[in-house]
C-alpha positions, 0 to 999 in steps of 0.5 A, a space after each residue: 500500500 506504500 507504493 498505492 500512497 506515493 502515487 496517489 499523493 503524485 497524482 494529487 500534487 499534479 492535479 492541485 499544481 494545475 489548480 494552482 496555476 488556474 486560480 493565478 488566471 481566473 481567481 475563484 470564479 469557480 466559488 459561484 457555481 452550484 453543485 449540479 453545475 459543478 456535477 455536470 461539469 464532471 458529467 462532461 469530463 467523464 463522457 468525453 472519458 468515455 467517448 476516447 475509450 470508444 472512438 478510435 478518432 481523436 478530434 482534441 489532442 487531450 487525452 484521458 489523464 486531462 480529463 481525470 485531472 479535471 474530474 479530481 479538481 471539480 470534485 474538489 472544488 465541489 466539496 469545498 461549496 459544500 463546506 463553505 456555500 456557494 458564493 455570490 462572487 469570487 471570495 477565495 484567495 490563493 492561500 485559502 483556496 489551496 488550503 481548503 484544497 489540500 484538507 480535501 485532498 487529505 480526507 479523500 486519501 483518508 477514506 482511500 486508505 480505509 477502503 484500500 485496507 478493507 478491499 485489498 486494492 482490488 481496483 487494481 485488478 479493475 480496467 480504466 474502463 469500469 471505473 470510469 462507469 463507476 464515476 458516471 453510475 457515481 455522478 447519476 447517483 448525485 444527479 437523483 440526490 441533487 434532484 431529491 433536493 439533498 434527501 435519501 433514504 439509505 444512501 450515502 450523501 453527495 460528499 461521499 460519491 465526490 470523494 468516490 469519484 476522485 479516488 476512481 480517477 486517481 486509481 485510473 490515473 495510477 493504472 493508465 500511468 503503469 500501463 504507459 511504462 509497461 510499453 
């Protein structure tokens, strides 16, 4: 699990490094988005995730670690609306933001090591394929949730498939990353 733990922080590092250098760009506009914004902005990242896992053209040279990338920052950024609400205009500086950032980042690999423990890191014997599903069946969840207006019966809550979203990203990163030094 070790090595599970070195790549995963690899990947969050990256990940939060392009974080950084968009919040140089654009500020934190992305603070007065609404969670079933931010939800279709991965729901978009994810198929487009799933439309290169199909298509044999590619018309936009990017590739699918840029769009777990994207997956994993928005998630972020929609845990950190739901701690804090969602602003009326940019409110967030650099430092707060990455702060904010990295206490996210921090208990998603938490909630990773926990089930990792309990689940033996069978994701690694999973396809990129099949977790991508998982992140789209995870993102239809959130869609119902955010539909029922935040209610459920027995499920768990939308922080909970967010956190399950970037850990499926990080595991799909991990193995495409394997994979690409294999060949």
């Amino acid at each position: 699990m070790q090595q599970t733990s070195e790549q995963y922080d690899a990947i969050v590092k990256k990940c939060k490094d392009l974080f950084e250098k968009k919040m140089a760009d654009y500020g934190s506009a992305w603070r007065i988005l609404r969670l079933p914004s931010l939800t279709d902005q991965i729901y978009i990242k994810a198929q487009r995730i799933r439309s290169l896992q199909e298509n044999e053209v590619r018309k936009i040279q990017e590739d699918e670690q840029a769009e777990f990338i994207g997956i994993i920052n928005y998630s972020i950024m929609a845990l950190i609306q739901m701690q804090k609400g969602i602003a009326k205009e940019p409110d967030l500086n650099l430092k707060e933001a990455l702060q904010l950032y990295e206490k996210h980042a921090l208990d998603t690999k938490t909630l990773m090591e926990n089930k990792n423990h309990d689940y033996g890191e069978a994701w690694r014997d999973m396809r990129v394929n099949s977790l991508t599903d998982l992140i789209i069946q995870k993102l239809l969840r959130v869609k119902q949730i955010e539909d029922n207006k935040g209610k459920t019966l027995v499920s768990e809550g939308i922080a909970a498939n967010y956190q399950d979203m970037i850990n499926y990203a990080i595991f799909a990163m991990i193995l495409l990353n394997e994979t690409s030094e294999i060949k």
